[in-house]
MIGUZA-919874 format. One record per residue (C-alpha): residue number from 0; x negated, y, z. Coordinates in nm, 2 decimals, always signed. Example, Ala and Ser with C-alpha at 12.3 -4.5 7.8 and 13.67 -1.06 7.14 Angstrom:
% residues 2
<r k="0" xx="-1.23" yy="-0.45" zz="+0.78"/>
<r k="1" xx="-1.37" yy="-0.11" zz="+0.71"/>
This chain:
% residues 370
<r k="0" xx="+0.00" yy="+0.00" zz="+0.00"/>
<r k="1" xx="-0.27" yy="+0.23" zz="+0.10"/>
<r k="2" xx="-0.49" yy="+0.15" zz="-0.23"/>
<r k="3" xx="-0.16" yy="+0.23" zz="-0.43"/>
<r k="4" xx="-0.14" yy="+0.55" zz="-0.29"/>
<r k="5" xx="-0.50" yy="+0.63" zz="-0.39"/>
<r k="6" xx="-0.46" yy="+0.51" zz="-0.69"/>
<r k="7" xx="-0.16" yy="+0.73" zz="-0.77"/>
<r k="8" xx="-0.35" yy="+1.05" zz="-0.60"/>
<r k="9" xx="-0.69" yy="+0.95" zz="-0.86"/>
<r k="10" xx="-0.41" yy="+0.95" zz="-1.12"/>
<r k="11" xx="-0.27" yy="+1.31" zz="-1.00"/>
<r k="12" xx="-0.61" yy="+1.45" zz="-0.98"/>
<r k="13" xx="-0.74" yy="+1.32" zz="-1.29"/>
<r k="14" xx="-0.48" yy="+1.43" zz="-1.52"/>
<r k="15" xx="-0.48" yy="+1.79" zz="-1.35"/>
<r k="16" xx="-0.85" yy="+1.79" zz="-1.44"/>
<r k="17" xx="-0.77" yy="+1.71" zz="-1.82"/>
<r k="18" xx="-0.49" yy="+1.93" zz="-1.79"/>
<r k="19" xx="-0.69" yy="+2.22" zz="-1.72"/>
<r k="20" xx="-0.97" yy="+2.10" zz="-1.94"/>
<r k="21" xx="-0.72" yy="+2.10" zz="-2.23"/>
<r k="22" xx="-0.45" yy="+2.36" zz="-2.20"/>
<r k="23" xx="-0.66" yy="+2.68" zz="-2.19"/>
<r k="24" xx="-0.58" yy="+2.95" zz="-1.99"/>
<r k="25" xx="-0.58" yy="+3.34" zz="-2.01"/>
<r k="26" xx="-0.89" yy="+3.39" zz="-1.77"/>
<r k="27" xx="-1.07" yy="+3.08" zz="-1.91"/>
<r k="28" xx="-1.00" yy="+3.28" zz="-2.28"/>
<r k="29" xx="-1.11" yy="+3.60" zz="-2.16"/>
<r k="30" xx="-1.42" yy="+3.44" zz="-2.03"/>
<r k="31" xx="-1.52" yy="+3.26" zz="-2.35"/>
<r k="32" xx="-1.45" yy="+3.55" zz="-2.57"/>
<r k="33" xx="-1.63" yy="+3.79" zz="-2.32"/>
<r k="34" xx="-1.95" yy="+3.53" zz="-2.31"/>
<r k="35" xx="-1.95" yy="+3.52" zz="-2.67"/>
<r k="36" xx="-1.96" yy="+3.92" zz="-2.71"/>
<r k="37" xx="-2.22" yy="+3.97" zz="-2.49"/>
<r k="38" xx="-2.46" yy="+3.67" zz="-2.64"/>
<r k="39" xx="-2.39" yy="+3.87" zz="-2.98"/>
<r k="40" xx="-2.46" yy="+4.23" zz="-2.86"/>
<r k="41" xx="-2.76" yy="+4.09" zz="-2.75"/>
<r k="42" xx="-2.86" yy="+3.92" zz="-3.06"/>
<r k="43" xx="-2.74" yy="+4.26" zz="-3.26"/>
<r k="44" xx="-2.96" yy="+4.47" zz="-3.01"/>
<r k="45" xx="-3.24" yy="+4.26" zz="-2.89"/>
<r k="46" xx="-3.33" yy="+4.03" zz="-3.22"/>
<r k="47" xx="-3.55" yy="+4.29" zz="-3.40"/>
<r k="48" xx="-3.91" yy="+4.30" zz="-3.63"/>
<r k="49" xx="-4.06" yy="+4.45" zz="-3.36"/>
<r k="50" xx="-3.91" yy="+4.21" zz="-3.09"/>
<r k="51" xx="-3.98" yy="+3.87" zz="-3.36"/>
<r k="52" xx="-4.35" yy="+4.01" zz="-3.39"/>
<r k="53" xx="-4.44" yy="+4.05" zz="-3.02"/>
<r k="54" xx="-4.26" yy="+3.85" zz="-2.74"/>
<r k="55" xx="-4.10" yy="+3.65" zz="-2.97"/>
<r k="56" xx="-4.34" yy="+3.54" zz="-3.15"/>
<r k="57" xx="-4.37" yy="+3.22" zz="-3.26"/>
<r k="58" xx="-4.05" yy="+3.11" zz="-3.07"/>
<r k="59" xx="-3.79" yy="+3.13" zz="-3.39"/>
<r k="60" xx="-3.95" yy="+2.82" zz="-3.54"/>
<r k="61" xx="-3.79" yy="+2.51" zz="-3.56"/>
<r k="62" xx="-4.11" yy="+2.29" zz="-3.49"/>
<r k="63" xx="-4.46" yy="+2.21" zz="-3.60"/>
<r k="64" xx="-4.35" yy="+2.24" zz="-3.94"/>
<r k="65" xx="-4.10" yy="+2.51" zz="-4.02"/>
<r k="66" xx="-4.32" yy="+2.71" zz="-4.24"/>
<r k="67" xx="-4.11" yy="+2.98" zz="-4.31"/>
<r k="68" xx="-3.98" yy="+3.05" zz="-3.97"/>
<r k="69" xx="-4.40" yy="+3.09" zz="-3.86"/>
<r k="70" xx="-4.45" yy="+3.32" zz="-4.20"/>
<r k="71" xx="-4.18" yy="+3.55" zz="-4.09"/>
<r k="72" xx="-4.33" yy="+3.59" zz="-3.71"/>
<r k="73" xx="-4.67" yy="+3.60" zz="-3.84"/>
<r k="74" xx="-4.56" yy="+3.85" zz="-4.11"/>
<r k="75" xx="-4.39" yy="+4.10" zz="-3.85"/>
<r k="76" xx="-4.71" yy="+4.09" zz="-3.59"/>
<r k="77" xx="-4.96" yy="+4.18" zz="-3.85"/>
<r k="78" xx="-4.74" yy="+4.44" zz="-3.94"/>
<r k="79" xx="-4.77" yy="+4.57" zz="-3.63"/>
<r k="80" xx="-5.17" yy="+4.54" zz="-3.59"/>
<r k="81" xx="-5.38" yy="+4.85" zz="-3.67"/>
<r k="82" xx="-5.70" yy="+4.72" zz="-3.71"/>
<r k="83" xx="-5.98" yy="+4.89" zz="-3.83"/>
<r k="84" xx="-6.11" yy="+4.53" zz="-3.95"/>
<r k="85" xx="-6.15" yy="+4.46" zz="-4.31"/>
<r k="86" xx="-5.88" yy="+4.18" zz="-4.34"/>
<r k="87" xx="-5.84" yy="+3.91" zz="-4.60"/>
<r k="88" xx="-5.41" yy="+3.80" zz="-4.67"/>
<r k="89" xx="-5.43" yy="+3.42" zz="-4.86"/>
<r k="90" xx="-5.08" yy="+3.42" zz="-5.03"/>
<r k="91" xx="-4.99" yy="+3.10" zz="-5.15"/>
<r k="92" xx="-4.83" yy="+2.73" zz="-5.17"/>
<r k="93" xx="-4.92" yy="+2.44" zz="-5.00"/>
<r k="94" xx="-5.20" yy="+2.36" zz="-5.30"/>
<r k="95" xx="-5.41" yy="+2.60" zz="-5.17"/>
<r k="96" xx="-5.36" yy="+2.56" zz="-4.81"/>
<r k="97" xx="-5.43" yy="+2.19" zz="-4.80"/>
<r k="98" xx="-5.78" yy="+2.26" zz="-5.05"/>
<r k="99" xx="-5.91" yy="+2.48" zz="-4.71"/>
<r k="100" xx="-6.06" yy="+2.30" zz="-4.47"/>
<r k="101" xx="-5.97" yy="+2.57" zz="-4.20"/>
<r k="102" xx="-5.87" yy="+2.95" zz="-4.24"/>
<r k="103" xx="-6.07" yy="+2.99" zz="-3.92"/>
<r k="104" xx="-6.40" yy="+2.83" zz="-4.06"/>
<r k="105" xx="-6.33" yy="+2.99" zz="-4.36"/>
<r k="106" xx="-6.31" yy="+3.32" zz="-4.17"/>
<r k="107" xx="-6.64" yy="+3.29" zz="-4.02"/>
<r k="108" xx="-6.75" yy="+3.19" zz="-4.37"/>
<r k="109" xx="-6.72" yy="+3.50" zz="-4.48"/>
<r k="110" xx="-6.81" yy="+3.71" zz="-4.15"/>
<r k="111" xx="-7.16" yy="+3.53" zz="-4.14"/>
<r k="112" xx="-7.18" yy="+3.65" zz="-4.53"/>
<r k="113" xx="-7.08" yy="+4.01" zz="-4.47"/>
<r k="114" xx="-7.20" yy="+4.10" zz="-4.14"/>
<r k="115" xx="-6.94" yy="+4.25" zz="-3.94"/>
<r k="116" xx="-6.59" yy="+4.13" zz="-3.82"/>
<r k="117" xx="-6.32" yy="+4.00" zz="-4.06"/>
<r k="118" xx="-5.93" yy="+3.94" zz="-4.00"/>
<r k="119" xx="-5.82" yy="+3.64" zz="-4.16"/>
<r k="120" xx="-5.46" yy="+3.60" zz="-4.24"/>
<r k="121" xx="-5.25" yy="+3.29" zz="-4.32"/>
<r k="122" xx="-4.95" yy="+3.33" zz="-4.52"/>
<r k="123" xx="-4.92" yy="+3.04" zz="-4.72"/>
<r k="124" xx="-4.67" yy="+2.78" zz="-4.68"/>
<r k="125" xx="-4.53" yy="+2.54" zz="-4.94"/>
<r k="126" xx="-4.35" yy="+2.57" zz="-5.25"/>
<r k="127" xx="-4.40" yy="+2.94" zz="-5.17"/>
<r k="128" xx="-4.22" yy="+3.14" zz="-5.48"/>
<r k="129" xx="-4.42" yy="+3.44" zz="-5.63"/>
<r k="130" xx="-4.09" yy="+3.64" zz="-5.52"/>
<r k="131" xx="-4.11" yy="+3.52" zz="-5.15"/>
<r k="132" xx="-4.50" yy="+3.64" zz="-5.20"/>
<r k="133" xx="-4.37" yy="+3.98" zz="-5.28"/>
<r k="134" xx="-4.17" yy="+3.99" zz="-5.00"/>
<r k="135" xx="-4.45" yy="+3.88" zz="-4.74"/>
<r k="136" xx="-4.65" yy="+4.15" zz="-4.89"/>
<r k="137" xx="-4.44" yy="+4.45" zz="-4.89"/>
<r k="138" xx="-4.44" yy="+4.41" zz="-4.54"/>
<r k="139" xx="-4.83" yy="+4.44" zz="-4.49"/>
<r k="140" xx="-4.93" yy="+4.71" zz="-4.25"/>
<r k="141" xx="-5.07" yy="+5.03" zz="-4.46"/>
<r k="142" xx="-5.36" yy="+5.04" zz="-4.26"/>
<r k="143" xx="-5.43" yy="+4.69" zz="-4.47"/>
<r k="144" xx="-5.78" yy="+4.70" zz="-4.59"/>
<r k="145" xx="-5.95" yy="+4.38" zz="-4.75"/>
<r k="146" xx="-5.85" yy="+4.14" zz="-5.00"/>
<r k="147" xx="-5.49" yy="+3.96" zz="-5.12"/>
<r k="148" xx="-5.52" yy="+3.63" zz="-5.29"/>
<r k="149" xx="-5.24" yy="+3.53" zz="-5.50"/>
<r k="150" xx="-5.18" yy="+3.19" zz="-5.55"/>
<r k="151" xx="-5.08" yy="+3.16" zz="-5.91"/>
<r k="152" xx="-4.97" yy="+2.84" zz="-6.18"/>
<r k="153" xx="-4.84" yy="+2.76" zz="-6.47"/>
<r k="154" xx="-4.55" yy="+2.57" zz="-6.28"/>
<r k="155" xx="-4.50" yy="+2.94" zz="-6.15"/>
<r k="156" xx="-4.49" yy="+3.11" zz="-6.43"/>
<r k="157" xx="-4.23" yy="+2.85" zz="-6.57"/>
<r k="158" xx="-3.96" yy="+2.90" zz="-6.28"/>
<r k="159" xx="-3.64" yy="+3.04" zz="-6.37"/>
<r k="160" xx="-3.41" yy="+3.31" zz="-6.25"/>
<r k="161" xx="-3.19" yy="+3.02" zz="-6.05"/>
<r k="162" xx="-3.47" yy="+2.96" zz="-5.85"/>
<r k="163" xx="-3.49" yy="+3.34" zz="-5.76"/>
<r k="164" xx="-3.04" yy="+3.28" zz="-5.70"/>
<r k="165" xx="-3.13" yy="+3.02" zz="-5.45"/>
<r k="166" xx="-3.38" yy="+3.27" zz="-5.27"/>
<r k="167" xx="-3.12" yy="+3.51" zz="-5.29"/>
<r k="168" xx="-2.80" yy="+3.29" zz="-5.14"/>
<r k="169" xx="-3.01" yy="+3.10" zz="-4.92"/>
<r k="170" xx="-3.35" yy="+3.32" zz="-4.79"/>
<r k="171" xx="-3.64" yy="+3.15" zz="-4.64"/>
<r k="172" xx="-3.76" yy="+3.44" zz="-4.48"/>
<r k="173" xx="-3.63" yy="+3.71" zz="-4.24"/>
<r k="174" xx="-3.78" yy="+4.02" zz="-4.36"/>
<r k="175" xx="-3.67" yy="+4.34" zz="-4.53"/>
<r k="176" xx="-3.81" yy="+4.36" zz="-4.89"/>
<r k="177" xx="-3.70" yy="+4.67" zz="-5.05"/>
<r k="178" xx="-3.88" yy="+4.52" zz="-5.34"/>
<r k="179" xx="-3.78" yy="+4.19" zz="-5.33"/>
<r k="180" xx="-3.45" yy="+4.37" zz="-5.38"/>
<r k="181" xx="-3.59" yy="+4.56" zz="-5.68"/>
<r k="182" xx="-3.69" yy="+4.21" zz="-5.85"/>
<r k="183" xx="-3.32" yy="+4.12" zz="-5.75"/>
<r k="184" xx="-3.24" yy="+4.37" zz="-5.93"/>
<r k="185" xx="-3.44" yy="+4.37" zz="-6.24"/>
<r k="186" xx="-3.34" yy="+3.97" zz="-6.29"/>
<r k="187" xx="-2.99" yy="+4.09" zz="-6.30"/>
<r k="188" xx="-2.87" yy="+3.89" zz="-6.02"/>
<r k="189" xx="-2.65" yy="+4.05" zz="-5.72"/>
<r k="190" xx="-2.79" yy="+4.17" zz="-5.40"/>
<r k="191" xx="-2.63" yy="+4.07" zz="-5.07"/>
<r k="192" xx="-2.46" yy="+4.30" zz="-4.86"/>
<r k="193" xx="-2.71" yy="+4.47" zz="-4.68"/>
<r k="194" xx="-2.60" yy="+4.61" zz="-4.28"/>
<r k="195" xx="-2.83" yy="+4.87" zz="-4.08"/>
<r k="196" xx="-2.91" yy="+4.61" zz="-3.84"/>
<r k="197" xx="-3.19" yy="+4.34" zz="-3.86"/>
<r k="198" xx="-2.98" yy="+4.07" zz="-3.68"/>
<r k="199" xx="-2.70" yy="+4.11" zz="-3.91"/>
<r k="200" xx="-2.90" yy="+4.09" zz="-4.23"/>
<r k="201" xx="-3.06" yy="+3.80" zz="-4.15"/>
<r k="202" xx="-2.77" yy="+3.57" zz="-3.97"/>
<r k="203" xx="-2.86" yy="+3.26" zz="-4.17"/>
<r k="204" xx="-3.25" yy="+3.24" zz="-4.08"/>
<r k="205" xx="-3.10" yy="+3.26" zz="-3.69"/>
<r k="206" xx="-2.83" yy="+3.05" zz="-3.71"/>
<r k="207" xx="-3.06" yy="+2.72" zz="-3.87"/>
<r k="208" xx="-3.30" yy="+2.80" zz="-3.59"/>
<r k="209" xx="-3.10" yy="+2.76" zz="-3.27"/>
<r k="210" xx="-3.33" yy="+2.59" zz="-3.11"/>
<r k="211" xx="-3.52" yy="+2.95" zz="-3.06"/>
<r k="212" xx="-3.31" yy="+2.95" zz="-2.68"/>
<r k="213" xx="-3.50" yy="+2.64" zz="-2.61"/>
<r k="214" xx="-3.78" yy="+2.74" zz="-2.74"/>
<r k="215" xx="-3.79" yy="+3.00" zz="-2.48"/>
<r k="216" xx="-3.79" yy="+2.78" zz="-2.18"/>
<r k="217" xx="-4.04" yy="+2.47" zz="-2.33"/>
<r k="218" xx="-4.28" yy="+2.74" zz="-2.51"/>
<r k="219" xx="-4.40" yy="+2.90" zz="-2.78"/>
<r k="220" xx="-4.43" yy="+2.62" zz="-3.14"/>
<r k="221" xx="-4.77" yy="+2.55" zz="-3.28"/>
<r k="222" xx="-4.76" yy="+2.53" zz="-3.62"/>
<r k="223" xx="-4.92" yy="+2.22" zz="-3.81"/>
<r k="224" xx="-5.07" yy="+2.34" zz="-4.07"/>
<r k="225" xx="-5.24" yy="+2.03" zz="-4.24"/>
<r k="226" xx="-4.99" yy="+1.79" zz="-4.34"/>
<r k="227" xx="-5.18" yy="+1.54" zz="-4.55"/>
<r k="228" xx="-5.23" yy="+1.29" zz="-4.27"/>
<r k="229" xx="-4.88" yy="+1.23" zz="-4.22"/>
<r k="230" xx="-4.83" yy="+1.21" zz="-4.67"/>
<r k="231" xx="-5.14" yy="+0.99" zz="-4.68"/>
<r k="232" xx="-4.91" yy="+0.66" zz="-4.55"/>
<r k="233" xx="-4.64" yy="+0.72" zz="-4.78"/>
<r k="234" xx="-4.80" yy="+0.80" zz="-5.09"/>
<r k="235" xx="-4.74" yy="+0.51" zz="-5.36"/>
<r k="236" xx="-4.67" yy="+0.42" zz="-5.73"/>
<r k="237" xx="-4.28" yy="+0.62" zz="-5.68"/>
<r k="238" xx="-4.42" yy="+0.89" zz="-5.49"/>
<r k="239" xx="-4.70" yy="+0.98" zz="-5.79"/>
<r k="240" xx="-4.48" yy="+0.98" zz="-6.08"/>
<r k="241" xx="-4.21" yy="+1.21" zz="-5.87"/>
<r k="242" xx="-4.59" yy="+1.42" zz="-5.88"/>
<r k="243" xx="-4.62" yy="+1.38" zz="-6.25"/>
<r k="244" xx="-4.27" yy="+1.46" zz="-6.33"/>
<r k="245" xx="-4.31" yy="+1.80" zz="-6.14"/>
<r k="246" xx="-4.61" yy="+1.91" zz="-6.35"/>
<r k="247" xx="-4.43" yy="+1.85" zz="-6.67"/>
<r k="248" xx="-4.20" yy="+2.01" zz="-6.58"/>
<r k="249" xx="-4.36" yy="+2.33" zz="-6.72"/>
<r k="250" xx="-4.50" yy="+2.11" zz="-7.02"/>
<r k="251" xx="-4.16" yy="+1.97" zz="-7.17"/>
<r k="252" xx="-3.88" yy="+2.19" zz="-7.28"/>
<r k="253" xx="-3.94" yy="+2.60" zz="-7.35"/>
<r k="254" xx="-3.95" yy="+2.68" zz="-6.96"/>
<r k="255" xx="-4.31" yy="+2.83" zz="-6.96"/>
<r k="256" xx="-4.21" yy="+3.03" zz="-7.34"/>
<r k="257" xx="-3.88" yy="+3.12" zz="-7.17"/>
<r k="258" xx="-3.99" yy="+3.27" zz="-6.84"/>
<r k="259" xx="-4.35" yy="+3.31" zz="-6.85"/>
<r k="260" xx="-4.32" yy="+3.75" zz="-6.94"/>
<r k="261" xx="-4.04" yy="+3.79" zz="-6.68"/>
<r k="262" xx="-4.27" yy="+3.63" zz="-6.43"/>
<r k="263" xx="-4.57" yy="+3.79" zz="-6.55"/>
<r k="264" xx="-4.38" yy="+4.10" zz="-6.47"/>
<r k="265" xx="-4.31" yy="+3.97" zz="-6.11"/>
<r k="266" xx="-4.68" yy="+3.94" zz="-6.03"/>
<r k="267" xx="-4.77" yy="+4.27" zz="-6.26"/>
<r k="268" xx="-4.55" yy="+4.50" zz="-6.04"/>
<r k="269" xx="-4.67" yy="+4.34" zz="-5.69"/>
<r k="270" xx="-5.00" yy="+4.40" zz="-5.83"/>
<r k="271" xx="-4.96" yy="+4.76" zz="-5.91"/>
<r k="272" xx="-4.84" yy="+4.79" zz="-5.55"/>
<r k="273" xx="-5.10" yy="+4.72" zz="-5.41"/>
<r k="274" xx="-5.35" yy="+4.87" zz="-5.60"/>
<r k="275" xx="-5.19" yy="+5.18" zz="-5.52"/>
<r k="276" xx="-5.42" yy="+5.16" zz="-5.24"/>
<r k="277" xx="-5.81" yy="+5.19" zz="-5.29"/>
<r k="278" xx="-5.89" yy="+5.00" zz="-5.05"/>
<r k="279" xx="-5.71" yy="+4.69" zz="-5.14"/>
<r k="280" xx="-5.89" yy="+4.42" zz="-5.43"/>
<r k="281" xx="-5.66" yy="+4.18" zz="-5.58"/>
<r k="282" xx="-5.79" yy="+3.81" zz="-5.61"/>
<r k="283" xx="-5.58" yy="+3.49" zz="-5.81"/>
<r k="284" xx="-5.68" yy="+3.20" zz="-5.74"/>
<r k="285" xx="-5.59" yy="+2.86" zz="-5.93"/>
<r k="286" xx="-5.35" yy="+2.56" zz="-5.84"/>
<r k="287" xx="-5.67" yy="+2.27" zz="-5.84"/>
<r k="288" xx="-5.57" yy="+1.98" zz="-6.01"/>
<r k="289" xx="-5.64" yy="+1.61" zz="-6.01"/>
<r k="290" xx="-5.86" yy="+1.50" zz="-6.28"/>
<r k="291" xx="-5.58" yy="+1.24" zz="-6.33"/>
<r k="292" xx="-5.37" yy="+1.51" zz="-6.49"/>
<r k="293" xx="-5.58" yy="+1.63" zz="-6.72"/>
<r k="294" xx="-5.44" yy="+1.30" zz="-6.93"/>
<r k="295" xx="-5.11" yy="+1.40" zz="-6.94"/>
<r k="296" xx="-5.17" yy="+1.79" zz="-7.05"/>
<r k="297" xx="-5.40" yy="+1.64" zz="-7.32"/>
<r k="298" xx="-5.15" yy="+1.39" zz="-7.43"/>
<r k="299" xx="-4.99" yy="+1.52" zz="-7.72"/>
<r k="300" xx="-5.13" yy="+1.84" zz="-7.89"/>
<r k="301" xx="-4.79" yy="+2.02" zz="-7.80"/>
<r k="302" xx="-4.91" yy="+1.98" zz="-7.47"/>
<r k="303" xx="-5.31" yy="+2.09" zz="-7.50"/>
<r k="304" xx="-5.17" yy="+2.36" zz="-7.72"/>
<r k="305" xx="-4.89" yy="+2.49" zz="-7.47"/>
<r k="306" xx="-5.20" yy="+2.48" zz="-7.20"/>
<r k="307" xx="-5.41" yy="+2.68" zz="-7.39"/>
<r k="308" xx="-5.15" yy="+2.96" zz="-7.42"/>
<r k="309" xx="-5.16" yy="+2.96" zz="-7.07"/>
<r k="310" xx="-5.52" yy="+2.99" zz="-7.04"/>
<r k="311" xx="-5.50" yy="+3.29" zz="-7.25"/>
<r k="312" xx="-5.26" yy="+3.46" zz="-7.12"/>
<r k="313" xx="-5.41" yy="+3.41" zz="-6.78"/>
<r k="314" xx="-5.76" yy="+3.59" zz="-6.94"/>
<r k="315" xx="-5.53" yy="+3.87" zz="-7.08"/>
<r k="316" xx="-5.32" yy="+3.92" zz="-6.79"/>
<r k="317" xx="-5.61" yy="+3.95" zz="-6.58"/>
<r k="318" xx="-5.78" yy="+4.18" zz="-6.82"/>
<r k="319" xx="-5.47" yy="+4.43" zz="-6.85"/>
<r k="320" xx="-5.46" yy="+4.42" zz="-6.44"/>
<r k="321" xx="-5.78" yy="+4.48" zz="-6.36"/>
<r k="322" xx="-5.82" yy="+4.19" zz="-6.10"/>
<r k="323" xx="-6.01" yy="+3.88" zz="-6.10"/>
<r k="324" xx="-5.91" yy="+3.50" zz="-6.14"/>
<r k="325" xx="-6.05" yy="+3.19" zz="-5.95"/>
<r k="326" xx="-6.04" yy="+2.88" zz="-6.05"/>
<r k="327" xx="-6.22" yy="+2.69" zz="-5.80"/>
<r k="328" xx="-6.14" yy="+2.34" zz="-5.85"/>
<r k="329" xx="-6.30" yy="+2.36" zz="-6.20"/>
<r k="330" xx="-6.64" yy="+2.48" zz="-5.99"/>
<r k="331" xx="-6.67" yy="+2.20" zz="-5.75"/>
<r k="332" xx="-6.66" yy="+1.86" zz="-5.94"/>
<r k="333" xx="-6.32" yy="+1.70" zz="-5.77"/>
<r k="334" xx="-6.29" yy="+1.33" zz="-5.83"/>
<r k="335" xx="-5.92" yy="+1.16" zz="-5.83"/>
<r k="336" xx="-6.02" yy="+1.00" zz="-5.50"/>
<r k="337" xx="-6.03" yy="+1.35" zz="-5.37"/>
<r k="338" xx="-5.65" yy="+1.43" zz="-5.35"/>
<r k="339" xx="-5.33" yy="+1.26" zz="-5.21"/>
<r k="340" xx="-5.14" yy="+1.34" zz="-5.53"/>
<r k="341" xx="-5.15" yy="+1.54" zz="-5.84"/>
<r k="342" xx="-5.26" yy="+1.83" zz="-5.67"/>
<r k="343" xx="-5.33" yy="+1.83" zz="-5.29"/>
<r k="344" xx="-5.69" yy="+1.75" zz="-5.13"/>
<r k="345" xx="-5.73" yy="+1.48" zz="-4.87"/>
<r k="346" xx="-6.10" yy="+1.41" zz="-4.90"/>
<r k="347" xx="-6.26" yy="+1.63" zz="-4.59"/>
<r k="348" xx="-6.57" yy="+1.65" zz="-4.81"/>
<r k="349" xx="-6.40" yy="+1.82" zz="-5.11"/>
<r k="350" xx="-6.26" yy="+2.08" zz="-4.88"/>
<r k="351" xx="-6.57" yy="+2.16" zz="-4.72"/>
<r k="352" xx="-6.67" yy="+2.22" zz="-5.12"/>
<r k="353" xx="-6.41" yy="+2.44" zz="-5.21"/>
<r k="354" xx="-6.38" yy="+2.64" zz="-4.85"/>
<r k="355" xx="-6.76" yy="+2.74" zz="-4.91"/>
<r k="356" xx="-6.71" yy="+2.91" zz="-5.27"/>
<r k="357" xx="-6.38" yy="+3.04" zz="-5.17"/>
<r k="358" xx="-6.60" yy="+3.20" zz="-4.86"/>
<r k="359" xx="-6.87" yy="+3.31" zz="-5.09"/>
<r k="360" xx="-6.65" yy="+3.47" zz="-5.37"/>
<r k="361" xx="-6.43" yy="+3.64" zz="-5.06"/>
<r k="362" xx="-6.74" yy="+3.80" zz="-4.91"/>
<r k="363" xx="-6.85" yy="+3.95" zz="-5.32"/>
<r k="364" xx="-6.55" yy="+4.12" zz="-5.29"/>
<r k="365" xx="-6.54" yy="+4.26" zz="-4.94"/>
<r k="366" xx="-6.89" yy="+4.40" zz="-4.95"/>
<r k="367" xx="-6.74" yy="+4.62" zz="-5.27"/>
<r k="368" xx="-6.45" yy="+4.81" zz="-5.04"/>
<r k="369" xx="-6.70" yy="+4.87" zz="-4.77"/>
């Protein structure tokens, strides 16, 4: 008798509880709705460059390897450096960043070359677009003094405008680009609504990285910036022609005819922009590529003639700008065995190579804006 009457109150108490966790209440609403206003006035107030570039930094990154989320806090604290350090920005996609053994040895590389202290900045992350480049670079600080090096392709130089549409609908970064906008413009595409507040303008690069509040309490994310280790146990047979397939990409079809002189202008403009400064030298440097390839540009003469265009209009574009072109890889003897795929380096050796005449032709260059 007694258990039964326990039983009933459980029953009593239990369904209260689901009651009142299911039937919401005026007070519970006006609690929700009030939390949720003031987590969003604090997002519209707090969440700013200045605030992502200081003490938040490196917190809005969604682990080790969200590239894009440690380019835009990286991006907003050099901004807000005003060193009197000759500085070197490497702009480019993942090619480049595997083929350097270490931006930090690299760094002191080039200050044991030069003599005197040198800022070394990372900004290269991959599948980085030549309009995501501009963007990262029209936010340099204008005390910037050094050298940019651009990463540059012919898989580049190929893209199309719906790649630049997927940027656009869906950015990668959270920073404001009035000329990323421009290039928006001039590629006839539509520009987003734009609001007078940072948070609000970039709602989609906060929202995919949520974790940021936990981020707060575990610690700041270290980026990994060498990734090769972890591609080394899955490269096979599938994983090599999904490699090849992305190089011809540029070979078959018109896409390199098509889009090569809008993209040309991409790079031409950015250029200008930052030679408007005289003490800024612009450097492009190369995608290397695995001897392996060279068999599949040189396998029909539609091919080797297509990649001679591109050699020439590389030599002519460099020409008109007034800048100079790198092509490493072509300098240092790579072997297949070198690289994981059709284009990244594994071998530890080869990137010693390639980080020493990188060092060397960055110091030339240097010593000329002293």
């Amino acid at each position: 008798m007694v258990a039964d009457q326990k039983l009933k109150l459980y029953r009593i108490y239990w369904s209260q509880f689901i009651q009142g966790l299911t039937q919401p209440s005026l007070p519970a609403l006006i609690g929700t709705v009030g939390v949720a206003t003031s987590v969003f006035c604090c997002c519209l107030l707090v969440i700013t460059p200045t605030f992502i570039g200081t003490t938040g930094y490196g917190y809005f990154i969604n682990g080790s390897t969200d590239e894009y989320g440690y380019l835009t806090s990286e991006v907003l604290r050099i901004k807000l450096i005003h060193s009197q350090s000759i500085s070197i920005a490497l702009v480019g996609e993942s090619s480049l960043r595997e083929a350097i053994s270490d931006v930090t040895y690299l760094n002191q590389l080039v200050e044991k070359q030069i003599g005197q202290p040198v800022n070394s900045y990372d900004l290269m992350a991959g599948s980085l677009s030549h309009w995501e480049a501009v963007c990262l670079l029209d936010n340099l600080n204008e005390n910037f003094r050094g050298v940019v090096v651009l990463y540059i392709s012919p898989n580049a130089l190929a893209r199309e405008n719906d790649y630049l549409a997927e940027l656009v609908r869906y950015p990668r970064l959270a920073l404001d680009c009035p000329s990323f906008d421009a290039e928006v413009r001039i590629a006839e595409l539509t520009i987003p609504n734009r609001f007078n507040n940072y948070f609000l303008n970039h709602y989609l690069f906060f929202i995919a990285r949520q974790s940021a509040l936990l981020n707060f309490i575990t610690g700041q994310v270290q980026l990994e910036r060498h990734k090769i280790a972890l591609w080394e146990s899955v490269m096979n047979s599938q994983r090599w022609q999904s490699a090849i397939q992305r190089v011809k990409q540029w070979l078959e079809g018109e896409n390199y005819h098509h889009n090569r002189q809008a993209n040309f202008g991409v790079y031409a403009r950015l250029i200008q922009r930052l030679q408007q400064s005289k003490q800024i030298q612009v450097a492009l440097v190369e995608s290397i590529r695995n001897p392996k390839i060279e068999s599949i540009i040189y396998a029909t003469p539609a091919a080797k003639q297509l990649y001679s265009e591109y050699q020439m209009d590389m030599k002519e574009f460099v020409h008109k700008n007034n800048i100079v072109y790198w092509d490493i890889g072509k300098q240092i003897n790579l072997q297949p065995d070198d690289f994981v795929d059709h284009t990244h380096l594994k071998n530890h050796q080869a990137r010693q190579r390639y980080t020493l005449v990188f060092a060397e032709l960055l110091a030339k260059r240097l010593l000329q804006i002293q």
